[in-house]
C-alpha positions, -999 to +999 in steps of 0.1 A: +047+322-237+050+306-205+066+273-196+037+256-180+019+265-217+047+251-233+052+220-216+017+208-217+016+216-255+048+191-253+025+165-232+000+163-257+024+161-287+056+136-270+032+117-248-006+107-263-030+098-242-013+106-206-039+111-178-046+145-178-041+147-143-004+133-144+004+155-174-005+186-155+017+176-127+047+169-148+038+203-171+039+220-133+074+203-127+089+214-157+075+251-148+096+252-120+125+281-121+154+257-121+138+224-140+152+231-171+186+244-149+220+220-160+221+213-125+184+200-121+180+184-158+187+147-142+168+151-115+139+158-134+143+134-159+140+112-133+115+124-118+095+125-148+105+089-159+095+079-123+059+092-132+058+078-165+071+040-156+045+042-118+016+053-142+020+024-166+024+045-190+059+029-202+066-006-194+103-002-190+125+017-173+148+028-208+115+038-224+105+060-193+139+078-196+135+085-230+100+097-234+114+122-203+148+131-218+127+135-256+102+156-238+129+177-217+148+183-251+117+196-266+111+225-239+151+237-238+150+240-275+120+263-270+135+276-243+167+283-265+137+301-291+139+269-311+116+243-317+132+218-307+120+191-327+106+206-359+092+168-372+078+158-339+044+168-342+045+154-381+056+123-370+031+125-342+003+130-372+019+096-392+019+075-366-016+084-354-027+046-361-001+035-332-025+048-306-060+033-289-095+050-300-096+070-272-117+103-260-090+103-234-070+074-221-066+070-181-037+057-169-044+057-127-028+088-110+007+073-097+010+054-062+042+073-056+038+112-062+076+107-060+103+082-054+110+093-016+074+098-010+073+065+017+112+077+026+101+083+066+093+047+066+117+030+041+150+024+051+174+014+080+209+022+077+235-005+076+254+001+110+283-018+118+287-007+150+252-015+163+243+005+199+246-019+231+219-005+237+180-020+233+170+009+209+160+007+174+168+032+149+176+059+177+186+095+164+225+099+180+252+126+179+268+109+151+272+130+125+281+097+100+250+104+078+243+062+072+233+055+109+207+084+110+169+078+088+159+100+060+132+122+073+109+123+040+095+156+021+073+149-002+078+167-037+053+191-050+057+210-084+078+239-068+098+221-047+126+198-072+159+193-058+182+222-061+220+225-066+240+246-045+253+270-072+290+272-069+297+234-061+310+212-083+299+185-065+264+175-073+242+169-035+226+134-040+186+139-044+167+123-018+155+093-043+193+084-051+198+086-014+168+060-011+178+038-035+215+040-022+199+025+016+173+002+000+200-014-018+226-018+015+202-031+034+189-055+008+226-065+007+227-069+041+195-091+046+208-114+017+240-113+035+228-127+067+200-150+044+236-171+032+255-166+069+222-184+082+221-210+058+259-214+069+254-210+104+223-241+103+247-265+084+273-258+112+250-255+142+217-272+131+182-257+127+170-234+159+135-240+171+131-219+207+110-185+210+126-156+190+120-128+221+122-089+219+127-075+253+122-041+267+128-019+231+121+012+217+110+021+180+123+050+173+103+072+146+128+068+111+110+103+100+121+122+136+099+128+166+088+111+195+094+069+194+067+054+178+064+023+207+083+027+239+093-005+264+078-027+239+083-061+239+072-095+221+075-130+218+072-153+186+066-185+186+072-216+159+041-225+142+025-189+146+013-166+125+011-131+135-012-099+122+006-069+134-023-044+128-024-010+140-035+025+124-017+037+094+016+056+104+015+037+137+052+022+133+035-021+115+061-013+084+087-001+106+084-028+127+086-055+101+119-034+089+135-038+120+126-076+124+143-081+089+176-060+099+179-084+131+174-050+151+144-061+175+152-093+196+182-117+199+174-137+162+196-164+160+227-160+134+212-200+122+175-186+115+167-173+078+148-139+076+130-133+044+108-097+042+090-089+015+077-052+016+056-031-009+080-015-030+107-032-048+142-020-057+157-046-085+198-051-083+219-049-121+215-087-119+181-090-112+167-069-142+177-092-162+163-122-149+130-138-154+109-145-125+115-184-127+152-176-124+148-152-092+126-170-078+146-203-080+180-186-066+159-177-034+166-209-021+201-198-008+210-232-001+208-251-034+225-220-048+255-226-025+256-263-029+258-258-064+281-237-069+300-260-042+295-287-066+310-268-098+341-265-076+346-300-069+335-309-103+361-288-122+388-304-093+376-339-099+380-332-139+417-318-131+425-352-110+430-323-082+399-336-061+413-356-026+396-385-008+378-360+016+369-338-015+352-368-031+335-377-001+321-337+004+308-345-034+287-376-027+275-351+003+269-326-018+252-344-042+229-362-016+221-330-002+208-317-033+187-343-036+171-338-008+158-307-007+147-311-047+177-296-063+169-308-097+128-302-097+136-265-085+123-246-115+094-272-125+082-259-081+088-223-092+068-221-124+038-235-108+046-211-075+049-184-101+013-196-119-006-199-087+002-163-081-015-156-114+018-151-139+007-162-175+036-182-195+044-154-211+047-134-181+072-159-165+094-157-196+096-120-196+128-105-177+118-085-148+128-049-162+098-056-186+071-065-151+054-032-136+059-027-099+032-052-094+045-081-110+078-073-097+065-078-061+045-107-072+080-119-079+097-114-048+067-125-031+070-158-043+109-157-039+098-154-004+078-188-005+102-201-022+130-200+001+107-214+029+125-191+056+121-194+096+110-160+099+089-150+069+079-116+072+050-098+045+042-067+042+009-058+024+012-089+003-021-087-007-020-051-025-009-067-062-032-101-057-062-109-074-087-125-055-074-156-063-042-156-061-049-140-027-071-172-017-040-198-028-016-175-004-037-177+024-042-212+019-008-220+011+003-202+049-024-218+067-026-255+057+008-259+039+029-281+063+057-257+053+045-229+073+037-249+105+065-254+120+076-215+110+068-181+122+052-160+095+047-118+109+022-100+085+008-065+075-025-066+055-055-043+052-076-076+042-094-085+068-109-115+056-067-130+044-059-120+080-086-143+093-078-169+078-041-166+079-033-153+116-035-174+148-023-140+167-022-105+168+004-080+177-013-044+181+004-012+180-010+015+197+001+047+186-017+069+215-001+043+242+028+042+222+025+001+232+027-029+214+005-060+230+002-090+221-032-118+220-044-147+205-068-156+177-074-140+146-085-103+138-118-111+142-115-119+174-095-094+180-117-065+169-143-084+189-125-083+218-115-045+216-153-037+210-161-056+242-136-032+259-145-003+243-176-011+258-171-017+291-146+013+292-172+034+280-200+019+311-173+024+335-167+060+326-204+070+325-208+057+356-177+074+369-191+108+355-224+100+370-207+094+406-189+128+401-219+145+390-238+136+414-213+145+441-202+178+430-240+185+430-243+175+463-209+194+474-222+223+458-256+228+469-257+212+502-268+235+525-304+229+509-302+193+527-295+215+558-264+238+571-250+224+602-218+216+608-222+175+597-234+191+564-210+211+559-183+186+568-207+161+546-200+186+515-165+182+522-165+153+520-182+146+491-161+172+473-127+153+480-147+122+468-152+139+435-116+154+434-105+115+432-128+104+411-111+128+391-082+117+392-091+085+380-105+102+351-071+117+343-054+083+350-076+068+323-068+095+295-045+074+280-062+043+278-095+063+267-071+077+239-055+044+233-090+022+229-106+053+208-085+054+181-094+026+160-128+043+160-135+059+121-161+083+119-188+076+091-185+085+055-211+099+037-205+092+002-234+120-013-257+108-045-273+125-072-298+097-067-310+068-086-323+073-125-350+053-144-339+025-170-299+019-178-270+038-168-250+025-186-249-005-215-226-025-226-237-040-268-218-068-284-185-050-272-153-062-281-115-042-270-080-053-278-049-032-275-032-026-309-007-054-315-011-068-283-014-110-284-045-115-282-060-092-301-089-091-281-088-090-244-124-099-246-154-092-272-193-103-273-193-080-239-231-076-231-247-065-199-265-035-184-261-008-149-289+000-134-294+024-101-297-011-082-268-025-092-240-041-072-215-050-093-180-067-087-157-072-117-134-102-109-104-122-129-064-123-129-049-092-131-041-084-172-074-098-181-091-067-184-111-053-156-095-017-154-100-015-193-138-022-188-142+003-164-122+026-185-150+022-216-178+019-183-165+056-179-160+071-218-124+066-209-120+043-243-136+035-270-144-001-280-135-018-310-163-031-318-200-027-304-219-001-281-212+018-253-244+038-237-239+060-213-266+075-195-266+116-208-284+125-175-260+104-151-225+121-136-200+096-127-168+099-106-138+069-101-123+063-071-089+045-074-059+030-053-040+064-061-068+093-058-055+103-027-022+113-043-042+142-060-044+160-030-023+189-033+001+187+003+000+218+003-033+226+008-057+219+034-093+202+032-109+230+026-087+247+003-084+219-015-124+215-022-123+253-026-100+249-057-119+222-074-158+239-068-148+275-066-184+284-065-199+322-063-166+325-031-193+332-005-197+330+027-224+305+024-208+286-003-178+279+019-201+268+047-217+242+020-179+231+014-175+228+055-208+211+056-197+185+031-163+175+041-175+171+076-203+145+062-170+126+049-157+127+087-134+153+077-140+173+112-134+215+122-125+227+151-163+232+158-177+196+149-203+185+178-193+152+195-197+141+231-181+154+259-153+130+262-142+132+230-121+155+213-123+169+178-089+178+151-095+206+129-091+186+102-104+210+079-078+236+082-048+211+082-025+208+059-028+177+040+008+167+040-003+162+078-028+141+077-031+105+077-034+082+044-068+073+054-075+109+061-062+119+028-088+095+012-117+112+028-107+142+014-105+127-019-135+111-014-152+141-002-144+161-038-154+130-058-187+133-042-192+168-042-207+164-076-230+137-065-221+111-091-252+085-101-222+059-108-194+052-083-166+033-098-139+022-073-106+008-084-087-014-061-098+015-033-089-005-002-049-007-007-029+020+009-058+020+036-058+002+071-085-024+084-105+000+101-109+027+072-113-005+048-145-015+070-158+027+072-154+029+034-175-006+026-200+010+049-208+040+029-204+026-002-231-002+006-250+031+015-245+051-018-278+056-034-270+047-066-250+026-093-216+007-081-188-009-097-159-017-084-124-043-089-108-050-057-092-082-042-104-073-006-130-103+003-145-084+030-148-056+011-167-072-015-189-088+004-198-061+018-208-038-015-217-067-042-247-083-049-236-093-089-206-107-100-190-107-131-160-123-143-135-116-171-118-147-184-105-161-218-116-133-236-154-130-221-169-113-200-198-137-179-219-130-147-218-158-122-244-164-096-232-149-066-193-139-053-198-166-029-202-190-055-173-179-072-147-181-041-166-213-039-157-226-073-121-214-075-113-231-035-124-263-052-101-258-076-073-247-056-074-283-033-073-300-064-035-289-063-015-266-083-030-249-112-006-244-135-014-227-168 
């Protein structure tokens, strides 16, 4: 029997209740010719671990390991024609009670397919010997490995790291190449956090512009520079929005403002950058999130560990008149900055961001990747830096933890004499938050810079799109009208001033031409924030409920509480709107597992409608794209059909209605069209890859859309084109997502899950309403 047989057999029996989806994957992995090879069996442990812990499946990073080592084990002792593990599936069968009531447990497809998947924008090399030159991250002759960026290749299931066979030294894998640079340069910007805090006590706190002058970003995955001649200035007090479309260069930007690689940053200004994965150090894992978030304030750590020193002199009798006089210095400086009430600051940092007490007590190897950002996040606040730079801080947030930050950077006197740079999707945090913007253009290969908020911004380029657009009908018209004239003049008359008239007329339109060509790039530049619609297709709406929710009650086996909520009672309609809200761990994504048949509840009813289809759209279900494929193919695989002619034209049809365009798409005359269709998806954007996905959930024409934090990994203009079509779906919609605008947009009920019930509120306004009052009351600790 084959592998791929094998190993799902394996799945089902070592690791209950996987996603399907994800189990197929890993299944394909281990069918791979060298998987199961000594030479490849720790790279795909790892791989498989790195599924397992990204999944949620295991909460730790030892238990991840050891589900993929026991599962590994099991499929070379079949192999080998043994089984392997001859009580497993017994054991399995006795421990039965261990596992939820499911009809099938979904654990969301992974955010990382694998652990170099975001490699192409990840990492800067630590490099000494930094070019005189005004260029940032520029590919050289060099053939020292550390000063040039990993260009990324995403894994598929036949593509796992390979040995050179005859070597006895092991290549490094591209994830332990990644973790090797995210941990230098996370050395390195600690390293130049304490030389700052040094540098400030020696030369006293910096407060002019921070400038970048005349520098190119070089692309980190190969290629042509992602901005050329760029240059910015920040300002203390500001706080900036760099926005741009996905893959434009915002995250490698931020990377090279943290690495001190754009602009002359002062050695006595503190950097803190906070991006959207997290790599925890030896020491760190076993820490609690109090305790890392309290040793971000490098300055209290140094003073006290100052003061030890001169405390175990002054105990010797070894501690001189200018040591005792540093101590009394020490000392006063510690009071000062709040030395003492440090932790007491950091719990209630910690609780406004939406850690529970038990939560804060864990050590971070036991957090997910959310909580562990969460953490650093608020290390960031914490340590109150001069540059504070965030990237996607909003992607692990509730709603309300997402309303204290943005309150906390925009009133908080903290942040106002500060410069804070950040990258969100969430237009209405950006709003609030920003007072400027900084644009990357990826077609002008330009950053600029303006003031006021995205709003204003967006309003502002839609003013120029429109008056680019005027000028260039008018432009066309004018050349229209004189090559009509230049070629059909002799109707008007053929003497010689005629003639010389068409001529004229002709070199008129020649220029006008050439104005035309000078504007291509500014046409190309201002056009590419437009999205083309989604059409987000509907089986239409159905009489009575959908689905409804009796008396239902759902805990977790052993989990404290035992319920994470029970007397659950309310009912989906076609009409309804519905936004699930509460802090994360209360139990959203578990009701809208049981709103899909996903679980089972404990107690009480689930009713689901027998003549309704539903379909989920999560933060990850773009991942499920196969890279390899394109659009089409793609779809083709998932509805097969009858293989005609005219089904594949229905498939074309379809994916173009998601603004997933071929070559043959009908637009104006100015604009041109990407075969999207017949690209390969590793190709496409991120935002493009969600169309897709969207495009096959769809296909089906559910009754019920249920979305799933679906904003995050999406930029502001694909945010605003998907809250469009989804306020269009003809039918029922539920969704959990921290975006405010996005909300807004889609909901017309609210319902909140709190202290272990389920309630509607009036209206989501009133709810942001409600918990803003409660915020200015001060910090809510729990």
């Amino acid at each position: 029997k084959s592998i791929m047989t094998t190993a799902i057999k394996a799945c089902e029996e070592l690791l209950p209740g996987l996603d399907e989806d994800i189990a197929d994957y890993i299944a394909g992995i281990l069918d791979d010719d060298n998987a199961l090879e000594p030479d490849s069996v720790d790279d795909t442990t790892e791989t498989i671990s790195g599924f397992l812990l990204s999944a949620e499946y295991c909460e730790t990073e030892e238990e991840a390991s050891a589900k993929a080592a026991a599962l590994i084990a099991r499929l070379l002792g079949d192999v080998a024609g043994g089984d392997g593990n001859t009580n497993s599936k017994k054991d399995d069968d006795d421990n039965d009670d261990d596992y939820l009531p499911v009809k099938r447990v979904g654990i969301s497809f992974a955010a990382q397919l694998s652990v170099n998947d975001d490699v192409d924008a990840l990492v800067y090399a630590h490099n000494k010997k930094r070019s005189t030159e005004n260029t940032i991250m520029e590919h050289g002759d060099d053939d020292n490995n550390d000063e040039k960026p990993i260009k990324a290749k995403t894994k598929s299931k036949s593509k796992i790291s390979k040995s050179k066979k005859g070597k006895k030294k092991k290549k490094p894998t591209a994830a332990e190449i990644a973790d090797s640079q995210i941990e230098e340069i996370e050395t390195e910007l600690h390293d130049a956090r304490v030389a700052a805090v040094r540098a400030r006590a020696k030369l006293g706190a910096y407060r002019g512009a921070l400038d970048a002058k005349s520098f190119t970003l070089a692309n980190p995955g190969g290629g042509a520079p992602l901005l050329e001649d760029a240059a910015c200035r920040l300002v203390w007090g500001k706080r900036y929005g760099l926005i741009g479309r996905n893959g434009m260069g915002k995250s490698t930007m931020l990377r090279a403002f943290a690495a001190r690689r754009v602009g002359d940053v002062p050695p006595n200004v503190s950097v803190h950058y906070v991006s959207q994965e997290v790599k925890l150090t030896d020491e760190q894992r076993g820490k609690t999130p109090v305790m890392c978030v309290v040793d971000a304030d490098i300055e209290r750590t140094l003073l006290k560990e100052e003061l030890a020193e001169l405390e175990v002199k002054a105990s010797d009798g070894t501690l001189d008149a200018k040591g005792s006089a540093r101590h009394g210095d020490v000392l006063s400086r510690l009071d000062e900055i709040g030395g003492d009430t440090a932790p007491r600051r950091a719990e209630a940092l910690l609780a406004n961001l939406g850690f529970s007490e038990e939560l804060r007590a864990r050590p971070l190897s036991q957090l997910s990747g959310g909580w562990r950002v969460r953490t650093m996040l608020a290390a960031a606040i914490f340590a109150k830096p001069d540059l504070l730079l965030l990237d996607e801080p909003t992607n692990h947030l509730s709603i309300l933890a997402v309303m204290w930050l943005a309150r906390e950077l925009s009133t908080s006197d903290t942040w106002k004499d500060r410069i804070v740079v950040i990258v969100s999707h969430d237009r209405h945090f950006m709003d609030e938050v920003c007072t400027d913007c900084l644009h990357i253009s990826g077609a002008a290969k330009r950053l600029t810079q303006a003031r006021g908020n995205y709003s204003t911004w967006h309003k502002r380029r839609k003013e120029a799109q429109a008056l680019f657009a005027k000028e260039q009908k008018a432009r066309q018209d004018e050349i229209d009208r004189l090559r009509e004239y230049a070629g059909h003049g002799f109707k008007y008359g053929g003497s010689s001033s005629q003639i010389t008239k068409m001529g004229m007329k002709a070199k008129q339109a020649d220029k006008l031409d050439e104005a035309h060509a000078e504007h291509a790039e500014e046409l190309a530049a201002l056009q590419e924030d437009v999205e083309l619609p989604i059409n987000i297709a509907a089986g239409g709406e159905l009489d009575g409920y959908v689905v409804q929710l009796l008396d239902v009650g759902f805990g977790y086996p052993n989990a404290k509480p035992a319920r994470l909520f029970q007397n659950c009672e309310f009912g989906i309609t076609s009409k309804s709107r519905i936004v699930l809200l509460g802090e994360n761990g209360n139990g959203k994504t578990t009701l809208v597992k049981l709103i899909m048949g996903e679980l089972e509840p404990c107690e009480g009813d689930v009713r689901r409608s027998p003549h309704a289809r539903y379909a989920l759209v999560n933060q990850h279900h773009a991942d499920q794209i196969d890279l390899a494929l394109t659009p089409l193919e793609f779809l083709a695989t998932k509805f097969p059909g009858d293989g005609s002619y005219e089904h594949m034209q229905k498939l074309r049809g379809h994916l173009s209605s998601c603004g997933v365009t071929s070559g043959t798409s009908t637009t104006n005359k100015n604009s041109s069209v990407k075969d999207l269709q017949n690209t390969p998806a590793s190709a496409l954007s991120g935002g493009q890859r969600s169309r897709v996905a969207l495009a096959a959930v769809s296909y089906a024409r559910p009754h019920v859309l249920v979305l799933d934090e679906p904003t995050n990994n999406l930029d502001l203009e694909s945010v605003a084109t998907l809250a469009e079509s989804v306020k269009k779906f003809k039918g029922a919609v539920i969704c959990v997502s921290h975006d405010q605008f996005f909300v807004q947009t889609v909901a017309n009920e609210a319902w909140v899950v709190n202290d272990g019930k389920v309630k509607q509120v009036p209206s989501f306004e009133s709810y942001r309403n409600k918990q803003l009052k409660l915020l200015q009351k001060g910090p809510q600790t729990k």
